[in-house]
ZADRENKOL-207857 format. One record per residue (C-alpha): x, y, z; residue number from 1. Coordinates in steps of 0.02 Angstrom, whole numbers. Example, Ala and Ser with C-alpha at 12.3 -4.5 7.8 and 13.67 -1.06 7.14 Angstrom:
<pt <615, -225, 390>, 1>
<pt <684, -53, 357>, 2>
***
This chain:
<pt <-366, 1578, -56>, 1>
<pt <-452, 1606, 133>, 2>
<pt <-518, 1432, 184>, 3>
<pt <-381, 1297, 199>, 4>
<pt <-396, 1151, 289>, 5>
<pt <-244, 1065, 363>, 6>
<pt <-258, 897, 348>, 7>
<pt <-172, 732, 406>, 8>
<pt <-271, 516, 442>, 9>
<pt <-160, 370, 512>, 10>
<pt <-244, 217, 431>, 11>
<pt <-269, 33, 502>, 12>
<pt <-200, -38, 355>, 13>
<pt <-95, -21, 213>, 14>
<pt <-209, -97, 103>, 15>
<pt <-361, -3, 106>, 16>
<pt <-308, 145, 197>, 17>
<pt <-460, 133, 327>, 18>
<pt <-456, 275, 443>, 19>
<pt <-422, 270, 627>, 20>
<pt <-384, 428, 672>, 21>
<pt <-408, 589, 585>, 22>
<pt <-312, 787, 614>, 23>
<pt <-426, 910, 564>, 24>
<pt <-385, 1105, 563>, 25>
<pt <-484, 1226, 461>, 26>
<pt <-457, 1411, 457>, 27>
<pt <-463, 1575, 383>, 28>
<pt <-272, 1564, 284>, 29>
<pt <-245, 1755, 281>, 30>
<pt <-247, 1804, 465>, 31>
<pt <-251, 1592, 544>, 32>
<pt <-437, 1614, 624>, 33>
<pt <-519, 1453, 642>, 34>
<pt <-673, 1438, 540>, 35>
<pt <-724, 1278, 645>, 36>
<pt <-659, 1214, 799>, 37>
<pt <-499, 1103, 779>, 38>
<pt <-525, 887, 776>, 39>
<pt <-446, 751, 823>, 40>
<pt <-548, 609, 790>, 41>
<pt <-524, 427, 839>, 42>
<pt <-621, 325, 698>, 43>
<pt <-662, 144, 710>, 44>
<pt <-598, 71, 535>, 45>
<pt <-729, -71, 535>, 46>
<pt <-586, -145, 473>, 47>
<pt <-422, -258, 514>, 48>
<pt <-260, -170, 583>, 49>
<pt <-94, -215, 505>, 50>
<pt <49, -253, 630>, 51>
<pt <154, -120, 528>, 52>
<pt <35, 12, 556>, 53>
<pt <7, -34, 753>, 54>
<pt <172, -5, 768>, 55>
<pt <182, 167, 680>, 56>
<pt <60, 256, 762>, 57>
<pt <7, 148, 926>, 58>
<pt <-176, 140, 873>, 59>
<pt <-254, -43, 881>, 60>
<pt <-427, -112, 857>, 61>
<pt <-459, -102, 1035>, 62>
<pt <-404, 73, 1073>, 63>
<pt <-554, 141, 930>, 64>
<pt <-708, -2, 964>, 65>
<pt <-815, 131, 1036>, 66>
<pt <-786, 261, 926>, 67>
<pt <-896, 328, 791>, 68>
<pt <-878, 227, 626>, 69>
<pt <-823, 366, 468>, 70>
<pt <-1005, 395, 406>, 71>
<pt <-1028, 463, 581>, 72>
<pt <-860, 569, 595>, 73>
<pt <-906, 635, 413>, 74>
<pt <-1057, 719, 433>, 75>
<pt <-974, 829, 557>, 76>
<pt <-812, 874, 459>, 77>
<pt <-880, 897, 295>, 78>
<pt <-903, 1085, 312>, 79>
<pt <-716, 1087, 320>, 80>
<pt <-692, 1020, 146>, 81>
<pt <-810, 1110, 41>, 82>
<pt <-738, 1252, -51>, 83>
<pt <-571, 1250, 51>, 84>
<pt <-405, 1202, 3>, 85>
<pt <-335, 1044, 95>, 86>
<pt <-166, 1059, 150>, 87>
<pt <-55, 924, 196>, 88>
<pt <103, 817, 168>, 89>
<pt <97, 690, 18>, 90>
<pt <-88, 743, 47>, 91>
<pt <-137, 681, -124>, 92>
<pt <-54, 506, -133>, 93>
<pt <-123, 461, 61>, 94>
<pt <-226, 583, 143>, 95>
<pt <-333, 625, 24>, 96>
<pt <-334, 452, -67>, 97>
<pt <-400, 379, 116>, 98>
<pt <-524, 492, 153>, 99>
<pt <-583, 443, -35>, 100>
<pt <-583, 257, -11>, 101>
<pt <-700, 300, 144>, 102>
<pt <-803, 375, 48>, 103>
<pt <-829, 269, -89>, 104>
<pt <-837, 122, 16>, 105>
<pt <-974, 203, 125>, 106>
<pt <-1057, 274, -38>, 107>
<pt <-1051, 436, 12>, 108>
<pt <-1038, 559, -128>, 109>
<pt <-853, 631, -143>, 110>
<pt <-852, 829, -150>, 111>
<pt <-742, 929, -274>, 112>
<pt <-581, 943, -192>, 113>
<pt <-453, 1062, -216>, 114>
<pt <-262, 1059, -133>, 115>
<pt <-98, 1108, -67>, 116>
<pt <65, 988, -64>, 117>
<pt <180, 1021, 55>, 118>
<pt <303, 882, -12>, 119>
<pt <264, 985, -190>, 120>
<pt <318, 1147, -115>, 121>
<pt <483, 1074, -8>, 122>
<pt <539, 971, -172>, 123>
<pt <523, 1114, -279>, 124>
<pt <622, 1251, -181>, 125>
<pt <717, 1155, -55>, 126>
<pt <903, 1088, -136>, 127>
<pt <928, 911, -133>, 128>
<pt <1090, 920, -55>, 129>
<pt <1002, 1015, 86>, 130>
<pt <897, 860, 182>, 131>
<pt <928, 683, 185>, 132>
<pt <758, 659, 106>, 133>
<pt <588, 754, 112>, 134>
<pt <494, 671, 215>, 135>
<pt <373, 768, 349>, 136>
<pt <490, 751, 489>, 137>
<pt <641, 787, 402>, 138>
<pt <588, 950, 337>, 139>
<pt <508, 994, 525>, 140>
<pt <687, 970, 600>, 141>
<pt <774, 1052, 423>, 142>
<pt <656, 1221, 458>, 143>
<pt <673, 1218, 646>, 144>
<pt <486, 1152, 650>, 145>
<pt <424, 1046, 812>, 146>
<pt <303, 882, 787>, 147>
<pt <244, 841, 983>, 148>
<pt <203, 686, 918>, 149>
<pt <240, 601, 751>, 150>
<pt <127, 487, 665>, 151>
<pt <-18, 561, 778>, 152>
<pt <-138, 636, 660>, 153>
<pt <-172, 802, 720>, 154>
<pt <-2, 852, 775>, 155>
<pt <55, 808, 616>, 156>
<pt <-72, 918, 549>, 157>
<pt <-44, 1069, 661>, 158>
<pt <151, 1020, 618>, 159>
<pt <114, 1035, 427>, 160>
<pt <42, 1214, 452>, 161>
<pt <190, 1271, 532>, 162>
<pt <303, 1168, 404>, 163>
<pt <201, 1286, 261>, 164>
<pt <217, 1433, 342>, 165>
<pt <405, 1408, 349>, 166>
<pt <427, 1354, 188>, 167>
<pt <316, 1509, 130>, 168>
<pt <413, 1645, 232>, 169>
<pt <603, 1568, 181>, 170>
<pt <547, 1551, -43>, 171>
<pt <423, 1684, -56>, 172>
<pt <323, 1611, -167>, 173>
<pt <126, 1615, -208>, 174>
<pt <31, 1459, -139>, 175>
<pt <-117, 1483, -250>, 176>
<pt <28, 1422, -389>, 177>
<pt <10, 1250, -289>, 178>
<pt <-165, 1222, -281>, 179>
<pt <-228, 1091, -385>, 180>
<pt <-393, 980, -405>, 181>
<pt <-415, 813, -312>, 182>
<pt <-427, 650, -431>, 183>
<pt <-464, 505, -326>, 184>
<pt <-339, 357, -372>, 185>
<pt <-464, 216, -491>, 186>
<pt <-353, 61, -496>, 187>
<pt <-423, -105, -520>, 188>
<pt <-372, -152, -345>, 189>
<pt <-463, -22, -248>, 190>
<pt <-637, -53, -379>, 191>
<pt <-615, -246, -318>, 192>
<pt <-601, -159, -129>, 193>
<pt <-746, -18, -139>, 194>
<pt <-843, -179, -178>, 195>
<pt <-823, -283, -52>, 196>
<pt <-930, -204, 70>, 197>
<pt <-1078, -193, -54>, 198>
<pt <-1026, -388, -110>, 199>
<pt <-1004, -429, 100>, 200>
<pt <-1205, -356, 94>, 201>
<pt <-1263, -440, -39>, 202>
<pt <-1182, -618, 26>, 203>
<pt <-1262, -608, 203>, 204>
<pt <-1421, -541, 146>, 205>
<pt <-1438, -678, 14>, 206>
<pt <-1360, -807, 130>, 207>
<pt <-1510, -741, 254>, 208>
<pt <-1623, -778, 97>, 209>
<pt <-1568, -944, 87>, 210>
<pt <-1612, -984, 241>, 211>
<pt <-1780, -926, 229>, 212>
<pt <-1816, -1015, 76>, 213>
<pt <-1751, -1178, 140>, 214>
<pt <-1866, -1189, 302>, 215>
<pt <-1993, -1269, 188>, 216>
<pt <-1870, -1359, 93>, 217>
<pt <-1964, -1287, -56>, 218>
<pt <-1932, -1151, -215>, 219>
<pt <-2097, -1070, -267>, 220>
<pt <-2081, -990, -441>, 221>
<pt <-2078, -829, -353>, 222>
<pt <-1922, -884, -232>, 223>
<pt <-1838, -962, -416>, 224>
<pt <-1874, -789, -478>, 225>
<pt <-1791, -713, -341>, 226>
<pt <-1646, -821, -341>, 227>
<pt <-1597, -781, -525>, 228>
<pt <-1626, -593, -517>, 229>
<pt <-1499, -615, -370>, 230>
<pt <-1376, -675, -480>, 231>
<pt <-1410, -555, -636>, 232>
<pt <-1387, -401, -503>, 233>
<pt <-1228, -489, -441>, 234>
<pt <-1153, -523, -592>, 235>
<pt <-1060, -380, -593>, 236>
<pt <-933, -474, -465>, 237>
<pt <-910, -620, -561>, 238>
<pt <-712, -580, -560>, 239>
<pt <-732, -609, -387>, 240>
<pt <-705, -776, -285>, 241>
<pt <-844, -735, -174>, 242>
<pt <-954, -753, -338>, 243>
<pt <-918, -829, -483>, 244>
<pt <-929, -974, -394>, 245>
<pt <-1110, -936, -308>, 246>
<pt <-1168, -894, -499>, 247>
<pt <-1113, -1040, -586>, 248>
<pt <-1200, -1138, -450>, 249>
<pt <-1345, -1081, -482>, 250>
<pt <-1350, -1066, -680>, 251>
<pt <-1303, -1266, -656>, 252>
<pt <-1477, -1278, -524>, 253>
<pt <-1590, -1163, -610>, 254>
<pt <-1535, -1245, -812>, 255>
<pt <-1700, -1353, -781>, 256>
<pt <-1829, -1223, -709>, 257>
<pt <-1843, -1326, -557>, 258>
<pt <-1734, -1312, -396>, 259>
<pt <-1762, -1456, -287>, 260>
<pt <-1733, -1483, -111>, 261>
<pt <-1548, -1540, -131>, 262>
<pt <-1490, -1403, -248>, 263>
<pt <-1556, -1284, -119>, 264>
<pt <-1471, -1368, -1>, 265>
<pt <-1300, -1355, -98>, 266>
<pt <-1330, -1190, -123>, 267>
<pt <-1345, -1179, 54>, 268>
<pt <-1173, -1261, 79>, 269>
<pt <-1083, -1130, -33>, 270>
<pt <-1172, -971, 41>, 271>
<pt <-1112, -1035, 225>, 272>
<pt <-950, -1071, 155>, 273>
<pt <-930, -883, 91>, 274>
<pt <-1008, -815, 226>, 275>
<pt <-897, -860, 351>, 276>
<pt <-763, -760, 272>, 277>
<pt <-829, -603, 283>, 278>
<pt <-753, -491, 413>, 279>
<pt <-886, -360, 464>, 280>
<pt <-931, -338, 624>, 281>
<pt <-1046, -468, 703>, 282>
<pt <-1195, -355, 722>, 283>
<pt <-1186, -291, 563>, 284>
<pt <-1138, -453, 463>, 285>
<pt <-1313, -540, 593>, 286>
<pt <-1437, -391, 549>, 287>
<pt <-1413, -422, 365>, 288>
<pt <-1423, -579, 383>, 289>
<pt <-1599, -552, 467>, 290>
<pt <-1644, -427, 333>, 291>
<pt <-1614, -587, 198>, 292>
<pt <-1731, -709, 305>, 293>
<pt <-1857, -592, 311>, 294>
<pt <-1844, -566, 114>, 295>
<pt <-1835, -751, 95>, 296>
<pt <-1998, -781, 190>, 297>
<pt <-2108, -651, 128>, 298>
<pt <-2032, -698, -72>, 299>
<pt <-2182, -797, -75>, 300>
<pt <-2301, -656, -16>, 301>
<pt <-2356, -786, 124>, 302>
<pt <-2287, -824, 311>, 303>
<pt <-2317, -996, 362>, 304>
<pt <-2311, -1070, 549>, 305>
<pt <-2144, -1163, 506>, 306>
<pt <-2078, -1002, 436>, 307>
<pt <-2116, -908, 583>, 308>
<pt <-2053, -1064, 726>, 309>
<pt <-1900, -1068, 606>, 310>
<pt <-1861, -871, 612>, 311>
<pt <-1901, -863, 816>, 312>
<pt <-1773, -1016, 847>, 313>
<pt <-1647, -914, 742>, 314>
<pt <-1677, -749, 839>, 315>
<pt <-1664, -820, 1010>, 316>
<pt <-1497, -900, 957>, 317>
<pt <-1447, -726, 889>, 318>
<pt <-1512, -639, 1052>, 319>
<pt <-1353, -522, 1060>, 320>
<pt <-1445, -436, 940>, 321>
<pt <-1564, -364, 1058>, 322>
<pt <-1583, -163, 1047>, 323>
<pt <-1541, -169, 886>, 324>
<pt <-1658, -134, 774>, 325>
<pt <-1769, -240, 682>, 326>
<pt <-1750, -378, 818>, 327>
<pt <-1845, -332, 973>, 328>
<pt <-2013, -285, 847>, 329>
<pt <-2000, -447, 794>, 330>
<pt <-1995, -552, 915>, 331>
<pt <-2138, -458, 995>, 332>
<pt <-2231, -495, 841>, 333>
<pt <-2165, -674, 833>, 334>
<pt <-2211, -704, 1012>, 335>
<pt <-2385, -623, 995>, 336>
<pt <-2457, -718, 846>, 337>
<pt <-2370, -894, 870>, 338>
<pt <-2469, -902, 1060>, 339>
<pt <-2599, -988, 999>, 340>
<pt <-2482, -1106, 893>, 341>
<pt <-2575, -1077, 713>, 342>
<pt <-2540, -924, 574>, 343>
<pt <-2722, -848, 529>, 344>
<pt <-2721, -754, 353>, 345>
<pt <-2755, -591, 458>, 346>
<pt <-2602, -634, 556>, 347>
<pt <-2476, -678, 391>, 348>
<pt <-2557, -503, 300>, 349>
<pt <-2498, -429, 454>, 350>
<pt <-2309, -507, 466>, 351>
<pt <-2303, -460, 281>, 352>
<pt <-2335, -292, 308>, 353>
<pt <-2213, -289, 452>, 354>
<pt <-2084, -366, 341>, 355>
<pt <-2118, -242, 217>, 356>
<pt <-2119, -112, 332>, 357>
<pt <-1935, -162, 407>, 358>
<pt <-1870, -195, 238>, 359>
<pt <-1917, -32, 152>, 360>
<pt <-1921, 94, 306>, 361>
<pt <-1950, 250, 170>, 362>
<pt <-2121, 306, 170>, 363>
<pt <-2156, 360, -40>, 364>
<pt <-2315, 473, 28>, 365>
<pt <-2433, 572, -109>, 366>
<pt <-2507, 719, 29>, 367>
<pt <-2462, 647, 183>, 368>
<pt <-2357, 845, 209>, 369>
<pt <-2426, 991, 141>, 370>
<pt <-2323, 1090, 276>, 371>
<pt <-2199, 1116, 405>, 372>
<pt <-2240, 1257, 490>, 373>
<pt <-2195, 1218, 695>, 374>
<pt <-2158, 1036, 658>, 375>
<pt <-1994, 970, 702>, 376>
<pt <-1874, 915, 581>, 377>
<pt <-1731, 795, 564>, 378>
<pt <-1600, 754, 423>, 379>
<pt <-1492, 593, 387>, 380>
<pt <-1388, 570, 235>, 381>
<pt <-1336, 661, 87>, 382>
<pt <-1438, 756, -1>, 383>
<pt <-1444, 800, -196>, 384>
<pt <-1551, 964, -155>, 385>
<pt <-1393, 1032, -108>, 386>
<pt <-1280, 1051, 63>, 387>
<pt <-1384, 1010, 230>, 388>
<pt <-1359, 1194, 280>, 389>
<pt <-1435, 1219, 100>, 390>
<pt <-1594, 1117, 156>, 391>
<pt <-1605, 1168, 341>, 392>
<pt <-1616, 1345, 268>, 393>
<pt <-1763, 1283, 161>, 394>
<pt <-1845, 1199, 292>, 395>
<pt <-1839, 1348, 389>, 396>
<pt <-1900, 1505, 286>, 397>
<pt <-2066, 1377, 257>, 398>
<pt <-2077, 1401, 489>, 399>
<pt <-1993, 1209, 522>, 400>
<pt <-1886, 1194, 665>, 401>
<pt <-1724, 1091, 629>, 402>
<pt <-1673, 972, 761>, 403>
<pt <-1504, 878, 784>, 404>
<pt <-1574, 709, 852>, 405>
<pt <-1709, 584, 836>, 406>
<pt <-1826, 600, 993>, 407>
<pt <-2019, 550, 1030>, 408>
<pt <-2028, 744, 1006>, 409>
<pt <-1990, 731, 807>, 410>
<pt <-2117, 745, 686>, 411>
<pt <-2029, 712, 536>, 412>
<pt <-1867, 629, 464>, 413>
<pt <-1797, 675, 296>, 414>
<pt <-1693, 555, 196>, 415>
<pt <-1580, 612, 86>, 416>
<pt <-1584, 532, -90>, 417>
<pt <-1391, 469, -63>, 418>
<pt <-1434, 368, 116>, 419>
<pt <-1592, 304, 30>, 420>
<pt <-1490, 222, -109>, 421>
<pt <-1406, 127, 32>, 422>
<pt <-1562, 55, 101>, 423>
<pt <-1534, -71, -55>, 424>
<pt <-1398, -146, 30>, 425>
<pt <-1454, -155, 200>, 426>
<pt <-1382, -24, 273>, 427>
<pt <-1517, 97, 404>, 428>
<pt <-1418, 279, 456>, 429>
<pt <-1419, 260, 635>, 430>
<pt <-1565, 411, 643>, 431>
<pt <-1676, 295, 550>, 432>
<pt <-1658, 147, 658>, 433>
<pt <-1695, 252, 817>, 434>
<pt <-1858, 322, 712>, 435>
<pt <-1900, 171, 668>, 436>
<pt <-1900, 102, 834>, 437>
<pt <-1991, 238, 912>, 438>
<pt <-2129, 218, 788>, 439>
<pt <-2158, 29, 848>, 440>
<pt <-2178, 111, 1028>, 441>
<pt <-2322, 236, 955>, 442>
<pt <-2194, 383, 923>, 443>
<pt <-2298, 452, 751>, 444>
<pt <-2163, 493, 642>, 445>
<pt <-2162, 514, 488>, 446>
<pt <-1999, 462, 389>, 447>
<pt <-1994, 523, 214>, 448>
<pt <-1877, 520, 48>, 449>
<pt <-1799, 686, 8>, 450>
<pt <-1890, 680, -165>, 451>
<pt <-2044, 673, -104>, 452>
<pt <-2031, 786, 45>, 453>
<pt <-1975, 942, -86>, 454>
<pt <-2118, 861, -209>, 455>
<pt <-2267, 897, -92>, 456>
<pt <-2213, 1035, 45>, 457>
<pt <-2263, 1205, 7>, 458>
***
């Protein structure tokens, strides 16, 4: 054993352990070299704090609101879990079961993890009769082991390496006896919570659907069709408030093969009523909502002059959104083609390509690359080729040049298969957004699906 990883999170809540704070130490075990720099990383939970835990550790909501969300934080630190050994306090039972709730609820693939209990190691060798209880701190004070400050994440960490190293040097035992594999904790509660932020998606985005249906106060067959295979994809929640009563709505409006004006409406009713209980953030919660008007007016494969009035009044109402992309493309759009007060067919083929466009930001291409020799290249997401170093290293023995950031200097962005997966649910990586938007100011790049990229460069 050579790569550990010394490990300790604070959480906003008890519930679903959402990260606020992360200690991060990983090393070479043998002689205590760092193998990348030591963290300590302030996380905003997207999530509500619990007085209990406020009161703990001293973090609130306020204290992390400008601080990168865990996707973010992740795809720095993930080097420091793959083939090391995580060592920590109870590290199974909380550490490691919060950093798997983040992952799960950001569907981010969870790597193979492997372990080392302190609480394990102290209850095995240390005598009962020895320390009021085994807790972190007790042991610390019991070995002669200082915590600067407790509850903080990465002193707790940097405490816990000392805490092993004590235990190690006083029982003289072999720590690879202790390592075990990582099973993330499955209970029904935690499926109901990994949910929710895919169910909080699919509610404002079909809530934003809704309401772009019901600016005609009409249901084309292709809006009816889209309503029910809403439902059939949903149905999977049906255990859940937030649904069952959404789909039994509309199995009682669609029975007749006709929704009319007032069942729209009443659906309507219930998707406001549901969507004012979600608690993402307000730019997030708004933006899929904008993604579901969009879908709802181009359902029809037509954009009508009402359609387009109706979205423009609902953007300048929702102008905190500006700089945040798809907004400011399309209200320039909006503005340009409604001057003139009428909607041309050239002008609704355009807004439905522009929809289309927004909605589905991955380019499939056939032989748009052929190769990448001097061209600059960027990565986002996970990808299933392998680890990014993996696919930088690919990128460049084939003469590519790998760049951190999204500029006007980029030529191409590669999307890993897992990111792509969340484009479903209306979630852009942050990289994509800022291509995106440089491609409405003339940037030309070219954003492509990892399957595709490794299917046509040579």
């Amino acid at each position: 054993m050579k790569k550990v990883t010394y490990f300790d999170v604070e959480w906003a809540n008890g519930k679903n352990k959402s990260i606020c704070q992360m200690g991060v130490m990983c090393e070479n075990y043998e002689d205590g070299e760092p193998i990348y720099p030591e963290s300590n990383i302030y996380v905003n939970p997207e999530d509500k704090f619990d007085e209990i835990c406020m009161q703990v550790h001293g973090i609130c909501a306020e204290r992390v609101a400008d601080k990168p969300t865990f996707p973010e934080v992740w795809k720095e630190i993930e080097p420091c879990f793959i083939k090391s050994i995580i060592i920590g306090h109870n590290v199974a039972g909380a550490d490691l079961d919060a950093l798997t709730k983040a992952l799960q609820r950001y569907n981010i693939d969870i790597p193979e993890l492997y372990y080392v209990d302190t609480l394990e190691i102290a209850r095995t060798f240390v005598p009962p009769f020895a320390v009021e209880n085994y807790s972190m701190s007790t042991l610390c004070k019991y070995f002669g082991v200082d915590i600067d400050t407790e509850h903080d994440a990465f002193d707790d960490a940097c405490a816990n390496k000392d805490l092993l190293i004590a235990l190690a040097n006083t029982y003289h035992f072999s720590i690879d006896k202790f390592v075990r594999r990582y099973s993330p904790n499955e209970n029904f509660k935690f499926v109901q919570y990994v949910s929710n932020p895919l169910l909080r998606k699919a509610i404002s985005d079909f809530y934003g659907v809704i309401q772009g249906i019901s600016i005609d106060g009409n249901v084309s067959n292709a809006e009816f069709e889209y309503i029910q295979k809403w439902k059939k994809e949903n149905c999977q929640y049906s255990e859940c408030a937030e649904v069952s009563e959404i789909i039994e709505f509309i199995d009682e409006i669609t029975s007749d093969g006709v929704i009319t004006s007032d069942e729209l409406h009443g659906l309507h009713g219930i998707m406001t009523k549901y969507f004012q209980t979600l608690s993402s953030s307000e730019i997030t919660i708004a933006t899929q909502v904008l993604a579901g008007i969009l879908k709802g007016i181009a359902s029809d494969k037509e954009v009508t002059f009402d359609e387009c009035n109706e979205l423009r009044k609902w953007l300048y109402k929702n102008e905190y959104l500006r700089g945040h992309f798809p907004f400011d493309r399309i209200m320039e759009l909006l503005d340009k083609v409604l001057e003139d007060n009428q909607i041309t067919e050239d002008e609704s083929s355009l807004l439905l390509s522009e929809i289309d466009g927004i909605l589905n930001p991955v380019a499939t291409i056939k032989s748009q690359i052929s190769d990448v020799k001097g061209q600059n290249v960027c990565l986002s997401g996970n990808f299933a080729y392998g680890p990014k170093a993996k696919v930088e290293q690919y990128i460049d023995d084939r003469g590519g040049v790998i760049v951190g950031n999204v500029s006007k200097k980029l030529n191409i962005l590669i999307i890993g298969n897992m990111e792509c997966e969340a484009y479903a649910h209306g979630t852009y990586g942050t990289k994509t957004k800022k291509a995106l938007e440089l491609i409405a100011q003339g940037c030309p790049i070219l954003i492509i699906k990892e399957k595709e990229f490794f299917a046509q460069v040579k």
